[in-house]
LONU-244758 format. One record per residue (C-alpha): y, x, z. Coordinates in steps of 0.001 Angstrom, whole numbers, padded with zeros to 6 digits, always signed. Example, Ala and Ser with C-alpha at 12.3 -4.5 7.8 and 13.67 -1.06 7.14 Angstrom:
! LONU-244758
-004500+012300+007800;-001060+013670+007140;
! end
This chain:
! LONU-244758
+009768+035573-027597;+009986+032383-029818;+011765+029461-028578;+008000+027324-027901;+006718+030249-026109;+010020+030469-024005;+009555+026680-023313;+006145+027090-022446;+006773+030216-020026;+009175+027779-018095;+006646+025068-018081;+004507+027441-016103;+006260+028406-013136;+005674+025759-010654;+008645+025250-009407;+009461+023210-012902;+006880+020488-012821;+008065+019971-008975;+011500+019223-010187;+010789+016872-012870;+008804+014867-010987;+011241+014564-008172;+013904+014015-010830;+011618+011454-012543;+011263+009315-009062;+014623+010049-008232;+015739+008417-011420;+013638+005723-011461;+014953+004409-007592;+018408+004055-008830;+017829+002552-012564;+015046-000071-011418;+016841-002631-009705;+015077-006050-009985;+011455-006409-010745;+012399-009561-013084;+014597-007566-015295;+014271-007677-018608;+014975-004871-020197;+012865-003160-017386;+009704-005169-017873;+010138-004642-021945;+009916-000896-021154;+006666-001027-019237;+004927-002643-022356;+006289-000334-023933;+004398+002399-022144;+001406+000684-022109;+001275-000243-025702;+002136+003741-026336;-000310+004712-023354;-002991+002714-025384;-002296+004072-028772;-002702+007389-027255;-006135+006947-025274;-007119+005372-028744;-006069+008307-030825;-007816+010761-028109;-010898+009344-028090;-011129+008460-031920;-009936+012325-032398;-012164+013952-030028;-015640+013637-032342;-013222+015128-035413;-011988+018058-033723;-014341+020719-036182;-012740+019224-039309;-012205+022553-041495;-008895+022824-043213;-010015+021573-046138;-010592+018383-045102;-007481+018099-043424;-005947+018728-046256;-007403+015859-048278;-007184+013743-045182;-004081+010992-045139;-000723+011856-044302;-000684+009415-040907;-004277+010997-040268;-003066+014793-040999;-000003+014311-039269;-002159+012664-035907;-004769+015378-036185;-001554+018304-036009;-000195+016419-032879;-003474+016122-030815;-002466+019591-028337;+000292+017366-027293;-001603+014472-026213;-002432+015259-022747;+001187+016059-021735;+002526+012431-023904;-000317+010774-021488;+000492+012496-018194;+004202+012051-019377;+003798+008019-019680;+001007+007572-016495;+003966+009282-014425;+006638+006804-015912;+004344+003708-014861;+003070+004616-011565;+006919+005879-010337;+007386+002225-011777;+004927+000643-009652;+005360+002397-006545;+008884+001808-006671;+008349-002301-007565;+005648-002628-004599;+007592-000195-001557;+009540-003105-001576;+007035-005753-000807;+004739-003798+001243;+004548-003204+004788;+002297-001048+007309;-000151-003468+007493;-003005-003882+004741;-000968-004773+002360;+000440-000802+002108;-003648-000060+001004;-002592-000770-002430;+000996+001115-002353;-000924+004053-001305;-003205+004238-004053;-000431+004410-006307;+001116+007032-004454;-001983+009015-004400;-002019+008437-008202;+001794+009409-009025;+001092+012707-007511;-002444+013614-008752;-001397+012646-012276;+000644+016007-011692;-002397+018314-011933;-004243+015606-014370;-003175+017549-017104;-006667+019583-018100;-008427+016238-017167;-006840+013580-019510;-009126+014677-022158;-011653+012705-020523;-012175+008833-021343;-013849+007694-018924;-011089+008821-016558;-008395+007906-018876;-009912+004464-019742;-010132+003954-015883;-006406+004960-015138;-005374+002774-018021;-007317-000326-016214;-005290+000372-013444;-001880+000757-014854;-002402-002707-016678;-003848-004270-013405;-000213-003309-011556;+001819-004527-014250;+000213-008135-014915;-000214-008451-010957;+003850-008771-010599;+004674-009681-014407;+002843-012867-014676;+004417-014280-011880;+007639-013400-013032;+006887-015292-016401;+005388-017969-015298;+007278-018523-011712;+004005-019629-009844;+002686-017451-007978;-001576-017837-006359;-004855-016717-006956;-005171-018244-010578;-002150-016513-012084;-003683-013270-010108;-006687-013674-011747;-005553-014427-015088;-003816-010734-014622;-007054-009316-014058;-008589-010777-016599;-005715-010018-019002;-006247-006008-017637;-009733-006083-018508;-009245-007645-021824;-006696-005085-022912;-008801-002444-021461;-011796-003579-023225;-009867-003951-026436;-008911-000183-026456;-012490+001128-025961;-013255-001064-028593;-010789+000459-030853;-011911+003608-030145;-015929+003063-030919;-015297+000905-033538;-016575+002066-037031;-016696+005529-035214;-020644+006887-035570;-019511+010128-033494;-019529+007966-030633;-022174+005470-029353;-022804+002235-027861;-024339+003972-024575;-021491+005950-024410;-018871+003367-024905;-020665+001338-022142;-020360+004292-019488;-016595+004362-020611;-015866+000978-019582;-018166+000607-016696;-016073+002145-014129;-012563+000964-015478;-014096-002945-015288;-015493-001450-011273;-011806-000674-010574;-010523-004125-011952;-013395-005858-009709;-012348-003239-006569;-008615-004624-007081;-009398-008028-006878;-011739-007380-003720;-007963-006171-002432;-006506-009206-003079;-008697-011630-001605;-008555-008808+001603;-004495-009172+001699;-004331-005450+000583;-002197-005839-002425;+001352-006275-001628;+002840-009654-002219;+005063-008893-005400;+007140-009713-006801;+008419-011661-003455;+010054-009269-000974;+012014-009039+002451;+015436-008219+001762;+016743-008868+005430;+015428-010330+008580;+016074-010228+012528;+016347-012284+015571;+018825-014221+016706;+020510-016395+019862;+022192-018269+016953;+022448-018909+013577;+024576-020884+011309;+026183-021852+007707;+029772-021571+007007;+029942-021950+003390;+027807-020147+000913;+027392-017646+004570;+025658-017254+007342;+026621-016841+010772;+023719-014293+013099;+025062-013654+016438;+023070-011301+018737;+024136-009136+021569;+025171-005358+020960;+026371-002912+022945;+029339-001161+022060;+027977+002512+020962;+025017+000602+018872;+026444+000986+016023;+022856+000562+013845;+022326-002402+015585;+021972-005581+013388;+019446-007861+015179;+017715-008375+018679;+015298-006127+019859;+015068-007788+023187;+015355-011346+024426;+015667-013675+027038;+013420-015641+027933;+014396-019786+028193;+016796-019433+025723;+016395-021106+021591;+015806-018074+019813;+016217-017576+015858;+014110-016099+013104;+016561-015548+010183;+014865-013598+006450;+016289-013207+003017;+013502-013695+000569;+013728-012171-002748;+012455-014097-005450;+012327-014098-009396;+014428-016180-011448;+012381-019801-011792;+010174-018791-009139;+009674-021778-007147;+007033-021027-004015;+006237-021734-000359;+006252-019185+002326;+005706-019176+006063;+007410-017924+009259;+004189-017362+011386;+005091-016759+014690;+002167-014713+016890;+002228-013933+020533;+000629-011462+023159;+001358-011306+026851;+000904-007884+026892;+000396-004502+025330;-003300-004416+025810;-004294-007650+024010;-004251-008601+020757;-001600-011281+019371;-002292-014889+018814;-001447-017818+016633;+001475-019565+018074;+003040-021617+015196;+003458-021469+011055;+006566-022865+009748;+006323-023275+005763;+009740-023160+003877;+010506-023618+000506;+012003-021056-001485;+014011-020507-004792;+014250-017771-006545;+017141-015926-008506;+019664-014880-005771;+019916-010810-005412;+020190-010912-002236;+017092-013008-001426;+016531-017255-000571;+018252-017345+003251;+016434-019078+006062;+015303-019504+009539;+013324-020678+012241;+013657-021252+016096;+011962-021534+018613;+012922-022781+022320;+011185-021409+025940;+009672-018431+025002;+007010-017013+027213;+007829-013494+028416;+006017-010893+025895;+005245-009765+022510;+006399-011731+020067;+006269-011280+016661;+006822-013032+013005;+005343-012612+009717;+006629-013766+007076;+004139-014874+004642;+002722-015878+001120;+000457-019146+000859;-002271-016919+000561;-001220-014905+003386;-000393-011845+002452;+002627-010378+004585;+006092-009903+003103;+007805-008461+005826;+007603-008618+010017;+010052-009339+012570;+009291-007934+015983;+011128-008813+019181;+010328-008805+023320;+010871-011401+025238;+012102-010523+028915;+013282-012711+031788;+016602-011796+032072;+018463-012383+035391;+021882-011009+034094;+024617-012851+032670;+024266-013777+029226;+025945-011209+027485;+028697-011107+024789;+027625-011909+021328;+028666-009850+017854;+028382-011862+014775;+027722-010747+011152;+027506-012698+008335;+024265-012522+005331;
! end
């Protein structure tokens, strides 16, 4: 058997494609460190600008594929050379989708949480792994013009931000705009002086990927996209908290076998209590979020408002912008705090219970953050 045909054997067995795309995630955890990086970023446009060359090339391809020899022969050297290369499409495609949405789902895990905001995280889950058996499909344009929509939707949603350091609904919707432009620009290239293909036909292309743009933004005015590129590095509660240089000081109570233990779960009641986060933020990213505190007597009610404490934050420090809130007299319950975006979407949650406590206050373990 030839060398190709021995690659191509491998390729088949299942257990292969299983490993390289655990490989592929694996990789991607441990190399993609901060979402404003660089050299990071630079790759992603790189994919996309190679994604859209290759959706191009399909499509312009697709209406040429009974050229006899002869015209191949006569045909240009970048043209011939295109034409020869066309089988390997779909796995170049499938190859760079995979790269972008391990990417993504990598960059948003870290600002999403089980709330609504994890509706958007999912979806590119649900993509990384489907684009696994995509690979008899992504012959199709409408599906890959749609999945390219997408891709450029989750990169402008956390790369703007990062360029620009603001961070609201006009930069978000400058990203989908930006999406659908580039989309639109690559179905243009690909009906453009083409008269295999026509204007019908170009229009049911782009009708569903400009659906999914409009979807997306549905999700963000719903809080179901995930508040990149902000996330929750650290938070917990606290009896106190304070500075000592460039640290700070958390004590909480801890038992001597918790050895996990690096917050309160439980609280007394009647006693100032501390919210303390670590908010990661982009280099010149200069925003506003909140510690909203909520509250529910019990179990079988839903919790309320009980306060919304704005802080400023600046961004740039790996281990996120350090802050806190207190409160003083709890009431015995639920309580809870989000910590939120001005357009409230939730970057992380702090959950404690508030008890009365008729034991002696017990002994406090510090750590500093």
């Amino acid at each position: 058997m030839s060398p190709m045909g021995t690659a191509k054997a491998l390729l088949a067995k299942p257990v292969v494609p299983v490993f390289c795309f655990l490989s592929g995630v694996a990789y991607d955890t441990f190399t993609l460190t901060r979402i404003d990086r660089l050299q990071d970023n630079l790759i992603l446009l790189v994919y996309l600008l190679l994604l859209g060359v290759l959706i191009v090339l399909t499509g312009r391809l697709n209406v040429d594929l009974s050229l006899d020899e002869e015209r191949v022969a006569t045909a240009m050297p970048l043209t011939r050379w295109a034409l020869h290369a066309k089988p390997y499409y779909p796995m170049a495609i499938q190859f760079l989708l995979g790269s972008l949405f391990s990417a993504y789902a990598i960059f948003y895990s870290r600002s999403a949480t089980f709330t609504g905001t994890a509706i958007f995280f999912g979806l590119l889950i649900v993509l990384l792994i489907v684009n696994e058996f995509l690979h008899n499909r992504l012959s199709s344009l409408r599906l890959l013009v749609s999945l390219y929509a997408v891709v450029c939707f989750a990169f402008f949603t956390f790369f703007l931000p990062v360029m620009t350091g603001h961070m609201n609904a006009v930069v978000f919707l400058a990203g989908a705009g930006l999406s659908a432009g580039v989309t639109f620009r690559v179905v243009q290239l690909i009906y453009r002086d083409n008269p295999g293909r026509s204007k019908r036909e170009a229009i049911g292309v782009t009708a569903p990927a400009f659906a999914l743009i409009g979807l997306l933004v549905g999700f963000y005015f719903l809080n179901w996209i995930p508040p990149v590129p902000l996330s929750l590095k650290y938070g917990g509660i606290y009896h106190e908290v304070k500075k000592t240089g460039d640290r700070f000081e958390l004590s909480f109570d801890k038992k001597w076998y918790q050895v996990w233990k690096r917050s309160n779960s439980t609280f007394p009641a009647d006693e100032p209590i501390y919210c303390f986060t670590a908010v990661f933020a982009p280099v010149d990213l200069d925003t506003t979020v909140y510690h909203h505190w909520y509250f529910r007597a019990n179990g079988s009610r839903p919790f309320a408002h009980a306060d919304k404490i704005p802080i400023k934050i600046s961004g740039g420090r790996e281990g996120g912008y350090r802050a806190y809130t207190f409160k003083q007299r709890l009431s015995p319950g639920d309580w809870r705090v989000d910590v939120e975006t001005e357009d409230g979407r939730i970057i992380g949650r702090v959950s404690v219970e508030v008890e009365k406590l008729d034991e002696a206050r017990p002994v406090l373990t510090t750590v500093t953050y």
